[in-house]
N, C-alpha and C positions, 0 to 999 in steps of 0.2 A: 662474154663467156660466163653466163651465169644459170645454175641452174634452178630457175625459176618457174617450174611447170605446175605448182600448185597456185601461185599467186593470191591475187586479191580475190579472184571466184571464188577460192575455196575456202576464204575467210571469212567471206559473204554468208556464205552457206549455214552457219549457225548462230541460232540464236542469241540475244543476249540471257544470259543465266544468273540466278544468284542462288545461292545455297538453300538449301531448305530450313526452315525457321526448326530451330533446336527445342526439345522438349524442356521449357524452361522450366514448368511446374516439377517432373520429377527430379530435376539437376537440382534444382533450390531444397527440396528435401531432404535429396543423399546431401548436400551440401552442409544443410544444416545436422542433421545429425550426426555427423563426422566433427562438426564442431563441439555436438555435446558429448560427444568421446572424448576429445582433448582436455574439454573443460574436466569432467568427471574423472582424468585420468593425472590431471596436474594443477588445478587449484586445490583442491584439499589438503594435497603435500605443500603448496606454496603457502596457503593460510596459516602452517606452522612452520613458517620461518620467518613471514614480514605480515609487516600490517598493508604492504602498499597492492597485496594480492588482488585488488579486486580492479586495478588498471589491468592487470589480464585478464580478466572477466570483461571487461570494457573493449577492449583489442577483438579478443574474439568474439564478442556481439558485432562491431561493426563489419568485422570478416563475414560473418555469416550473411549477412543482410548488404550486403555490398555486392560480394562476390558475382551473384546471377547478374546484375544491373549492366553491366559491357553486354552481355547475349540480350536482356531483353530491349536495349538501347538497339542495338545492333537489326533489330526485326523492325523498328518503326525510324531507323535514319537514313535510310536510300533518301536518296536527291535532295536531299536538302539538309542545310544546318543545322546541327547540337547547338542548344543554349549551352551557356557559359557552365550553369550550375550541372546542367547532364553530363558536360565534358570534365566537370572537378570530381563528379562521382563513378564516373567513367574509367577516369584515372585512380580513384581510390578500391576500386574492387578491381580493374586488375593485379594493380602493386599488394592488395591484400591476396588475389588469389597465387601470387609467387610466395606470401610470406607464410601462407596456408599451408601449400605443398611441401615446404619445408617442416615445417611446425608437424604434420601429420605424419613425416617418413621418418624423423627422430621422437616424437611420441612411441612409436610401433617399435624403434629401436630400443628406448628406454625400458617400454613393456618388455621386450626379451631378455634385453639383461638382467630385470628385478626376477622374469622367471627363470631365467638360469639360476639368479642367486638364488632365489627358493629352495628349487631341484640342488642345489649345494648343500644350504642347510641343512631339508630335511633327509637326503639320502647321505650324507659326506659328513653331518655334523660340525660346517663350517659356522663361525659366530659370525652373524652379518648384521651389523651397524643398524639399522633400518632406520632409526631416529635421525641419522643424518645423510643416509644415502636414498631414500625416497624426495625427502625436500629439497638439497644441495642438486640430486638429478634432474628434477624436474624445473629448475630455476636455469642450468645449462641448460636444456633445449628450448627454452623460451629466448636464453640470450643467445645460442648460434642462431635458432632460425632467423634471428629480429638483422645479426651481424651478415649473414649470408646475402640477406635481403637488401641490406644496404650498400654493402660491397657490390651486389649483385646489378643493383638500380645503376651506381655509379656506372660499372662498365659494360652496362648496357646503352648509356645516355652519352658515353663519350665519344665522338668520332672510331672508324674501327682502324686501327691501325694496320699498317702497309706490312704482308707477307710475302718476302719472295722467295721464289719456287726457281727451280731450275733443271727442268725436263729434257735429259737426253735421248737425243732422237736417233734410231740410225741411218746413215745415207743419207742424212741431213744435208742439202745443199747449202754449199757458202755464203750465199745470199741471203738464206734463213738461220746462220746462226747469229744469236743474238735478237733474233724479231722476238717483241713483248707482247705480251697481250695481260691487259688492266682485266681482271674479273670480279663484276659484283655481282651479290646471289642473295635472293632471300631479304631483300628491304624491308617487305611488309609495309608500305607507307598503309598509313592508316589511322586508327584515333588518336593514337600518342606521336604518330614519326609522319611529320607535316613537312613542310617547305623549309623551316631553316636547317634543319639535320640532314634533308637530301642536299642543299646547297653546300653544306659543309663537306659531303661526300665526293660533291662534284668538283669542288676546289680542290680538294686532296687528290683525287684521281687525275686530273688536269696536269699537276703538277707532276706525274710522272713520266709523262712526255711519250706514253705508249705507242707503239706500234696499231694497235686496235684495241677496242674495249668490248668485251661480253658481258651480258647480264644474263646469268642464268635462271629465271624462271621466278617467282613468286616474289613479285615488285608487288602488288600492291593488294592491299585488303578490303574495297568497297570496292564503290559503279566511280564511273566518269565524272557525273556532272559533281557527286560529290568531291573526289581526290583529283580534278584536271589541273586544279593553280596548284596541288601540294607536291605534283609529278611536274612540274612545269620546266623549276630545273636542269632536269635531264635533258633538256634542247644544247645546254650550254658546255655538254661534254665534247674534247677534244682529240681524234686521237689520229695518225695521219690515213689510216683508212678507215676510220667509223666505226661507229656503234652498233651494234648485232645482239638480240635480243631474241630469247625464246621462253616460250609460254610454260609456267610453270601449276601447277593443281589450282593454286591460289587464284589465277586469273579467270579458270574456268569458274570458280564457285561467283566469282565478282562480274561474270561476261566478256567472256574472252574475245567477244567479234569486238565491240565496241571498244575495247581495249588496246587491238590490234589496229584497229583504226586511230588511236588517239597517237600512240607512239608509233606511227606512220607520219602524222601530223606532225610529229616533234621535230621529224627527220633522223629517226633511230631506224635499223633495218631489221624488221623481224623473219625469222627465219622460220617455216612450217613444212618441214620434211624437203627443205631446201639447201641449196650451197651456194656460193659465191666465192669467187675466183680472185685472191689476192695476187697483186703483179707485185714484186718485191723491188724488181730492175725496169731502169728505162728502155722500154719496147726497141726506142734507135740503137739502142745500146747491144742489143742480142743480134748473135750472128747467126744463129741457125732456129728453130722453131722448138727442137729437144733443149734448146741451149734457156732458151725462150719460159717455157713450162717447166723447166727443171729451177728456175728461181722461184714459182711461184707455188702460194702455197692454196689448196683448198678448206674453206672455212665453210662448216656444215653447221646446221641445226633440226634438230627434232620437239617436234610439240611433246607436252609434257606425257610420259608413261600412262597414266589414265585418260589422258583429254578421250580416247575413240569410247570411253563410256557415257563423254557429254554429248559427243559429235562423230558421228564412227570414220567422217571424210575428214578428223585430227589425228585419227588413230597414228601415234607415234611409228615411225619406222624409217632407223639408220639407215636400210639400202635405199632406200628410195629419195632418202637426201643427197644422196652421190649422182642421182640419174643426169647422166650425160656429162658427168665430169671428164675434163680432158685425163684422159690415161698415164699421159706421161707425168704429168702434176702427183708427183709421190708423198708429200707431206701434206698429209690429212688431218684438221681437227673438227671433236664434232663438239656442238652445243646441248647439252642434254640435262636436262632439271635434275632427273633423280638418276643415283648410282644405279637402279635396277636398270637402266638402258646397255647396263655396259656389256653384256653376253654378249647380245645382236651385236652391237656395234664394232666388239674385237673380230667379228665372224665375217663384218664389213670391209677392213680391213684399213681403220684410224690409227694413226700412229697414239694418239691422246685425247682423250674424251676429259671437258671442261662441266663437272654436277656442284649440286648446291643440296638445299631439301633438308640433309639433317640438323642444320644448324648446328652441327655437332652433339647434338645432345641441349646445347643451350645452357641447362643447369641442371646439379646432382639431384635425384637420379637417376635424370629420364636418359644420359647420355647410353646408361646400359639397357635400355630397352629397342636404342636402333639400331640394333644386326639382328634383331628378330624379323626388320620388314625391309632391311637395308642390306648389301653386301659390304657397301664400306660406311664408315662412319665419319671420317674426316681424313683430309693430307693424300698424299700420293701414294699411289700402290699400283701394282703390275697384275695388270690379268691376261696371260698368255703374253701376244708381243704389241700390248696394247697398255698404253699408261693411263692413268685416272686419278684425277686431282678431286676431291671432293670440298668445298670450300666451308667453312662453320659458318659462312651468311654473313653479311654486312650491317643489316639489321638485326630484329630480334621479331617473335610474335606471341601474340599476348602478355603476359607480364613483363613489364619491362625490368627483364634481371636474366644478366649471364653470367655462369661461376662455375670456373673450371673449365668454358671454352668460349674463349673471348672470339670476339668478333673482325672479320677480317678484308683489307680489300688486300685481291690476290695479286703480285706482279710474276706474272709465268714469264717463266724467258726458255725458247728453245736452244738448247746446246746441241753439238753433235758427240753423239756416243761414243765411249772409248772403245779402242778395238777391244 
């Protein structure tokens, strides 16, 4: 009983893809001139407080001239091997472009304050320090950005620790309550998150002895031949009915056919506007066939909300993942990358829709810019009579730093709803 009508033909049917090469000339530009803001906006005040000012001169030279090197890395490392030295400078311009982001959004904040303080003075005839509140400021936002960044590194690099959820369902069969579902989202394996930080994930996951595992979308950041042994791992996950996995933006830009073919290979089940039919009870065990379907639950997934602009026979769509679901099978969940899936999908008629995508924001302060392109941003919420877990991501992408929304593998457990 599985609704499998899209299959392997339809996986077949698109290309392998990779993103288009980024305009690196003008990003190293804005890139660097944004540095000589910084510098022009906080060494002059730091020169009159310490002699050691010119290590931030040094900082931000190697920010500036680092930073582009992941992207222009990134256009000449398909299918084969980074040297050792392009992977330590790989490493040093993304850790410099999180310590950047930081450094330039508290720059912009200090500028406000001194212009408020101005707008004080000269309208208010407030006395304002200026001898020690230009250098004294500009040396804090050198040490939070440098403290954020470090904090940030740490808990982004350490295993993500274990979230449990626990989603009331109504009319929940007794069978299903208590059934778990393990969800990771958002790995990103890629130049920094190789083979022992997925093994680590996969031992931690393992260990919670789930019901089934989902992976919501955006595993991995390159092609195949590159990231097959750093995915390989994920063969070794356990859970008593498997792995289910759907395609997230990220796979499209890396080649989602070849992709979907590899974790085929692993023996993970991916899902493409498909479902599959969880038996929760032993088949001998059921007396009647309502009796039969009403333990069991249906587990859907949808390709990633964009995929029908790589491939229009991906184009994401809820109903069509239901097609030929047994009817009586009332507990519905679906697998869906990004929160924008969940209109259609409450309209479908899921009891809980399992997203990924924001990473929560990742680190301050991009977290306030995703309900601009997001409806949810992280954690559980209710849309009409449909629940929606959005996960902060297991991994991280690009700089490796998260601050203020740490990283998660999710343990969903279904309960049944109070009257």
């Amino acid at each position: 009983m599985r609704g499998m009508r899209l299959a392997d033909a339809v996986s077949r049917a698109m290309p392998a893809s990779s993103s288009a090469p980024m305009p690196i000339r003008p990003l190293s530009v804005l890139t660097a001139l944004l540095h000589v803001y910084i510098a022009l906006r906080l060494l002059p005040a730091l020169a009159s407080l310490t002699p050691a000012w010119p290590l931030a001169l040094v900082l931000l030279a190697v920010s500036a001239v680092t930073m582009p090197l992941p992207f222009v890395s990134r256009s000449h490392r398909a299918d084969r091997k980074a040297k050792p030295a392009g992977e330590t400078l790989h490493w040093i311009g993304l850790i410099s472009m999180g310590w950047f982001s930081s450094l330039f959004i508290l720059t912009l904040v200090r500028d406000l304050g001194l212009l408020l303080a101005w707008l004080a003075s000269a309208l208010g005839g407030l006395q304002v320090p200026w001898d020690a509140i230009a250098p004294w400021s500009a040396l804090a936002v050198l040490a939070l950005a440098t403290g954020v960044s470090l904090i940030g590194f740490f808990n982004a690099r350490r295993t993500a620790g274990v979230k449990q959820v626990e989603v009331p369902i109504r009319g929940l069969p007794a069978a299903l309550a208590g059934f778990t579902i393990a969800q990771l989202s958002d790995i990103h394996v890629g130049p920094t998150i190789r083979n022992g930080y997925i093994q680590r994930i996969v031992d931690a996951v393992n260990r919670l002895g789930a019901d089934a595992i989902a992976i919501t979308g955006d595993l991995v950041d390159g092609s195949v031949p590159e990231l097959r042994e750093h995915i390989a791992p994920l063969a070794g996950l356990r859970a008593r009915h498997g792995t289910f996995v759907v395609t997230g933006n990220h796979e499209y830009y890396a080649g989602a056919h070849a992709w979907i073919d590899e974790l085929r290979r692993l023996g993970l089940k991916v899902l493409l506007n498909e479902h599959v039919v969880l038996q929760t009870r032993n088949v001998r065990g059921a007396q009647t066939d309502e009796e039969l379907f009403e333990s069991a639950l249906v587990l859907a997934g949808v390709t990633d909300f964009t995929a029908g602009h790589f491939d229009a026979a991906h184009a994401s769509d809820p109903h069509l993942a239901l097609y030929d679901a047994p009817p009586l099978v009332h507990t519905r969940v679906l697998l869906a990358h990004q929160p924008r899936s969940a209109p259609v999908a409450a309209a479908a008629g899921y009891q809980l829709q399992l997203s990924g995508h924001t990473h929560g924001g990742q680190f301050f302060p991009w977290n306030l810019f995703v309900p601009m392109q997001q409806p949810f941003t992280a954690g559980l919420h209710r849309l009409h009579d449909m629940w929606i877990y959005v996960s902060r991501g297991t991994g991280y992408w690009g700089p490796p730093k998260r601050f203020g929304a740490p990283s998660e593998i999710t343990l969903v457990t279904l309960v049944p709803a109070q009257p």
